[in-house]
C-alpha positions as CSV (number, residue, x, y, z in Angstrom):
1,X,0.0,0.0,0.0
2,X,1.1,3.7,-1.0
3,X,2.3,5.1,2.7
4,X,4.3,8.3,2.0
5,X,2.4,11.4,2.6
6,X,4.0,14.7,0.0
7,X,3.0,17.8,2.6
8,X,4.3,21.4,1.2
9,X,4.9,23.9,2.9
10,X,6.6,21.6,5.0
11,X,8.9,23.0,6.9
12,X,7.3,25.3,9.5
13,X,3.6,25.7,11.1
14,X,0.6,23.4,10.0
15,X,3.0,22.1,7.1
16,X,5.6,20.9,10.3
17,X,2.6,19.8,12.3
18,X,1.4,17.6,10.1
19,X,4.2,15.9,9.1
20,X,4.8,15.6,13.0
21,X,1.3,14.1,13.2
22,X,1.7,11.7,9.8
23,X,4.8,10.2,11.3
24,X,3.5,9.2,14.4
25,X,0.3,7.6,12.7
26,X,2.8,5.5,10.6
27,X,3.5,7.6,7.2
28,X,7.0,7.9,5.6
29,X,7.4,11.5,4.7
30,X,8.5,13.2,1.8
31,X,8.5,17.1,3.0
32,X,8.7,20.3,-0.1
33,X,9.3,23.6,0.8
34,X,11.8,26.6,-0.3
35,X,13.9,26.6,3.4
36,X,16.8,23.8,2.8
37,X,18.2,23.8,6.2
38,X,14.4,23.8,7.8
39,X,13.4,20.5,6.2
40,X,16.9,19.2,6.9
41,X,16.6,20.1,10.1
42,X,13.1,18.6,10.5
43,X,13.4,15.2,8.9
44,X,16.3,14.8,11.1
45,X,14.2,15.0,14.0
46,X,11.2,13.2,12.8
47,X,13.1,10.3,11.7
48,X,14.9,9.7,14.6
49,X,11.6,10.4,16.8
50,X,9.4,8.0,14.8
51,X,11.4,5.9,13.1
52,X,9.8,6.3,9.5
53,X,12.1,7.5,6.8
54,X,11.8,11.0,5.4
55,X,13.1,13.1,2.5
56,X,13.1,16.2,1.6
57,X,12.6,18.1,-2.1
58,X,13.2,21.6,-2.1
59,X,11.0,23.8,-4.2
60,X,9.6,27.2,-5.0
61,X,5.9,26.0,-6.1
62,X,5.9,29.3,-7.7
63,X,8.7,28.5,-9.5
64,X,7.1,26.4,-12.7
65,X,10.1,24.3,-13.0
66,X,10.0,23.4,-9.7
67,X,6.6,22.9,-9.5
68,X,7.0,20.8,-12.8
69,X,9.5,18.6,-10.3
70,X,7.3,17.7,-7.7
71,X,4.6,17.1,-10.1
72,X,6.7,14.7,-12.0
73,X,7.7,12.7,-8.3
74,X,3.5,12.3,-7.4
75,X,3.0,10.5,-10.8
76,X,5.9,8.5,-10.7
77,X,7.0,7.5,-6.9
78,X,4.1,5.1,-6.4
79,X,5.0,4.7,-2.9
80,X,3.3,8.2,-2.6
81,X,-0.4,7.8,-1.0
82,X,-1.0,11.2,0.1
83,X,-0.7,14.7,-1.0
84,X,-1.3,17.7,1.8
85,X,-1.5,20.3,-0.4
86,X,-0.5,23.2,2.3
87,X,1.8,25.4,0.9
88,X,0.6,29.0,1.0
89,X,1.4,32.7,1.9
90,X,-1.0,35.9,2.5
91,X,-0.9,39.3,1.8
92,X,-2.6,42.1,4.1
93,X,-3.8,45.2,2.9
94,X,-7.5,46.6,0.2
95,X,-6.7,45.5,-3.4
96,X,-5.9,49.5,-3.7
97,X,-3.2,49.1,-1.0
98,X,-1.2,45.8,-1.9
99,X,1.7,45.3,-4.2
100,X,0.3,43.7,-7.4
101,X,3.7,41.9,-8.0
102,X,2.9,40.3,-3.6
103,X,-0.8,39.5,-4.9
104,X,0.4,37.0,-8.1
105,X,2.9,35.2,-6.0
106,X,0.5,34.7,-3.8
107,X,-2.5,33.5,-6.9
108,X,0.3,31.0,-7.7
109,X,1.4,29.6,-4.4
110,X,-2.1,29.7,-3.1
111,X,-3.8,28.3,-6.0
112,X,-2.3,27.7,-9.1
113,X,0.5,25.3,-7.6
114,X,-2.3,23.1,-5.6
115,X,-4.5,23.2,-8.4
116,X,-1.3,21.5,-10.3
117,X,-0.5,19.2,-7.7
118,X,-3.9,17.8,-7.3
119,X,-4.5,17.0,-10.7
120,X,-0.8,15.4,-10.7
121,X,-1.8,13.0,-7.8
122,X,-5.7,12.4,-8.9
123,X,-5.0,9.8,-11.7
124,X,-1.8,8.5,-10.2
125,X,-3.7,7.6,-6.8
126,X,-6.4,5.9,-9.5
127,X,-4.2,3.8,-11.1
128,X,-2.1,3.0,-7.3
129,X,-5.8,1.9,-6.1
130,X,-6.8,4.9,-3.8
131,X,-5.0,7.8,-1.7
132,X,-5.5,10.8,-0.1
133,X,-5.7,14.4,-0.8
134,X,-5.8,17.1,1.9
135,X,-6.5,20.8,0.8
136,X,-5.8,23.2,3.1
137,X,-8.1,26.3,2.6
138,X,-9.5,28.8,5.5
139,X,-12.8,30.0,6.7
140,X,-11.9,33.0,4.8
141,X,-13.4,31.0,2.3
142,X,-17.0,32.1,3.3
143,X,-16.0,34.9,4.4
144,X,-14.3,37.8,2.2
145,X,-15.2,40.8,3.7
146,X,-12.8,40.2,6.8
147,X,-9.5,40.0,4.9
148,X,-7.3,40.5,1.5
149,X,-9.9,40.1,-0.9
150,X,-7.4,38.0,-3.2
151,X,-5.8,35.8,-0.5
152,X,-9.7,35.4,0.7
153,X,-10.4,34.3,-3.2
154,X,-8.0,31.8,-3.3
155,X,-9.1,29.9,-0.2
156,X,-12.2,29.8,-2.1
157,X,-10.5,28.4,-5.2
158,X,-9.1,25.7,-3.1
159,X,-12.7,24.9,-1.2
160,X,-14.7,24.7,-4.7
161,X,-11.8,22.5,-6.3
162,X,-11.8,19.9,-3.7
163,X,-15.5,19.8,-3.9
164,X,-15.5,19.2,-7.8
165,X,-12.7,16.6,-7.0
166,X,-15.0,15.5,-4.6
167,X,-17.9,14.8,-7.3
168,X,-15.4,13.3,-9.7
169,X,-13.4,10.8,-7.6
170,X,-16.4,9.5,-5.7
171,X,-15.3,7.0,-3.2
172,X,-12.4,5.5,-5.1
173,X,-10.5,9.0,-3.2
174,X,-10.5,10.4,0.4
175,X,-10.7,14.6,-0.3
176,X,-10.8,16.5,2.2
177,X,-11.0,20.4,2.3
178,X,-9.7,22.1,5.8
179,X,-11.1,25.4,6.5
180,X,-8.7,27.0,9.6
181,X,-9.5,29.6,11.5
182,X,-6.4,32.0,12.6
183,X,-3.9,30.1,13.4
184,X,-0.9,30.8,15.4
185,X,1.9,30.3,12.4
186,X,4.2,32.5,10.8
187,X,2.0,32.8,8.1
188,X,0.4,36.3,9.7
189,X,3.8,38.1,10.5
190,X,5.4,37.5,7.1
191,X,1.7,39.6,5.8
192,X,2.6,42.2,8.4
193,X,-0.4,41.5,10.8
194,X,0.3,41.6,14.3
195,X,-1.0,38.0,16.1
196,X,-0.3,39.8,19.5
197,X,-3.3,42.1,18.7
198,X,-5.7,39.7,17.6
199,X,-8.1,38.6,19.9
200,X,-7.5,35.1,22.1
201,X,-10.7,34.3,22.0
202,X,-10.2,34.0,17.9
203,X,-6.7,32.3,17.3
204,X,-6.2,28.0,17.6
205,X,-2.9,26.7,18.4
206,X,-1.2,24.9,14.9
207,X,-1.2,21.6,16.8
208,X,-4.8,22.0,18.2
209,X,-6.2,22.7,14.4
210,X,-3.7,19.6,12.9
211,X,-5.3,17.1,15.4
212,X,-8.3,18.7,14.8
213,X,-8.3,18.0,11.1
214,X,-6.9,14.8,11.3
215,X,-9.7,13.9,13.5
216,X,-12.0,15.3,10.7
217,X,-10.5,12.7,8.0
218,X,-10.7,9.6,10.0
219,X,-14.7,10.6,10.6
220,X,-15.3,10.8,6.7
221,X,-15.9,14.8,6.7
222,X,-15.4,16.2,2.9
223,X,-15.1,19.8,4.9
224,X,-13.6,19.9,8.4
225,X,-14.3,23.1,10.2
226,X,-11.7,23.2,13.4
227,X,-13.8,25.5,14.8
228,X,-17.3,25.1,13.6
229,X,-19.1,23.6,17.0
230,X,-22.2,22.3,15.2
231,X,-21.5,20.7,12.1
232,X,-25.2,21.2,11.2
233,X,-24.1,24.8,10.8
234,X,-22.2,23.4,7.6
235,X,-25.3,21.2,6.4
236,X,-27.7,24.2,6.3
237,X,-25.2,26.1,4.2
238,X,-24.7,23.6,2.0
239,X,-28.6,22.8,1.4
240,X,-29.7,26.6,1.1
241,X,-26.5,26.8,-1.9
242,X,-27.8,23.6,-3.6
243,X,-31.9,24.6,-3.0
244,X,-30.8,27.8,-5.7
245,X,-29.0,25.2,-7.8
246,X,-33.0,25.0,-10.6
247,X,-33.0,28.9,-10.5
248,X,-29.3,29.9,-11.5
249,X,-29.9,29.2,-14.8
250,X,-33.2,29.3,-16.8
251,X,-34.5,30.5,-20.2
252,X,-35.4,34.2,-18.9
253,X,-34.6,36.5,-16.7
254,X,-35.5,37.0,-13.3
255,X,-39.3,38.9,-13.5
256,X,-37.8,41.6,-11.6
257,X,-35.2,42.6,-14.2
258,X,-38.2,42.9,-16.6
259,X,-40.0,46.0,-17.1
């Protein structure tokens, strides 16, 4: 059976935690990310804490030759099982306010390089028999008024590919979409926001939300919440979006757009 879980962004916060987590549950570990001496120094650990092997592949997913590289290891290591497709960054700031040049890195790390990745491991899990893919996204998904507008939008890529994927691998695939709340990582001082001023009340510790997750995927959940208390909060969003599904397209408009 394919045991080696590929996480990016690998090398620090939920990237690190999960591979922390993966290990102990059994998983060799094949960890991508741009910091050399980070992963070096974190497969050293995790392989003499748990035993499993683990290598390392450096890459800039924004880079498209790098990308290309991992991409070619999902379709042809076939001991590769799982893809946690983490990787990410995020920008602060109104679209008026942000450095454009900040905002496409971002659109490729964020989006473009999972979208890549996933449709790299999709038919190479088929043919091995079945995997795992693990999206990382953010409640910013369903909610876009409280942030970047752009990092915001491509949380919400990540959440409506995984459901499509969802639709198209049926159960032959576990997909799971992970929608974090603020999370104590380095993610928010590298986009010049301030955790210190962020209220307790609203921020999860990265090993809280990885178990948390986890926990989510062994139950079956296609969309894990950390957070969320009532997961029939999740159910009546997702019935009142498919109830519009016979009116978003008909033969003529809306009577209120006629005169």
């Amino acid at each position: 059976m394919s045991n080696t879980a590929l996480i990016t962004g690998a090398s620090l916060g939920i990237g690190a935690t999960y591979a922390d987590r993966l290990a102990q549950r059994g998983h060799d570990l094949l960890l991508v990310a741009r910091d050399t001496a980070r992963l070096e120094a974190l497969a050293r650990r995790l392989a003499r804490e748990s035993g499993r092997r683990v290598d390392i592949l450096a890459a800039d997913l924004t880079d498209p030759a790098a990308l290309r590289r991992v991409e070619a290891r999902l379709r042809g290591d076939a001991a590769i099982g799982m893809l946690v497709n983490n990787a990410g960054m995020a920008v602060s700031g109104t679209l008026a306010e942000a450095d454009p040049d900040q905002l496409e890195r971002m659109v490729l790390l964020n989006a473009l390089a999972p979208m890549r990745l996933a449709a790299a491991a999709v038919p190479a899990f088929l043919a091995r028999g079945g995997g795992t893919i693990i999206n990382i996204a953010s409640v910013l998904a369903l909610a876009p008024e409280q942030f970047n507008g752009v990092y915001s939008a491509t949380k919400g890529f990540m959440l409506n590919l995984t459901q499509s994927m969802q639709t198209e691998a049926g159960d032959r695939l576990r997909i799971q979409a992970v929608l974090p709340g603020a999370t104590r990582t380095e993610i928010w001082g590298r986009a010049g926001v301030d955790m210190d001023r962020m209220p307790a009340a609203v921020l999860m510790d990265v090993g809280e939300m990885v178990d948390a997750a986890l926990a989510g995927l062994d139950m079956g959940e296609a969309v894990t919440i950390p957070a969320l208390p009532e997961t029939a909060d999740w159910d009546r969003f997702t019935a009142a979006r498919l109830a519009m599904g016979p009116n978003l397209s008909r033969d003529h408009a809306a009577a209120r757009y006629r005169s």
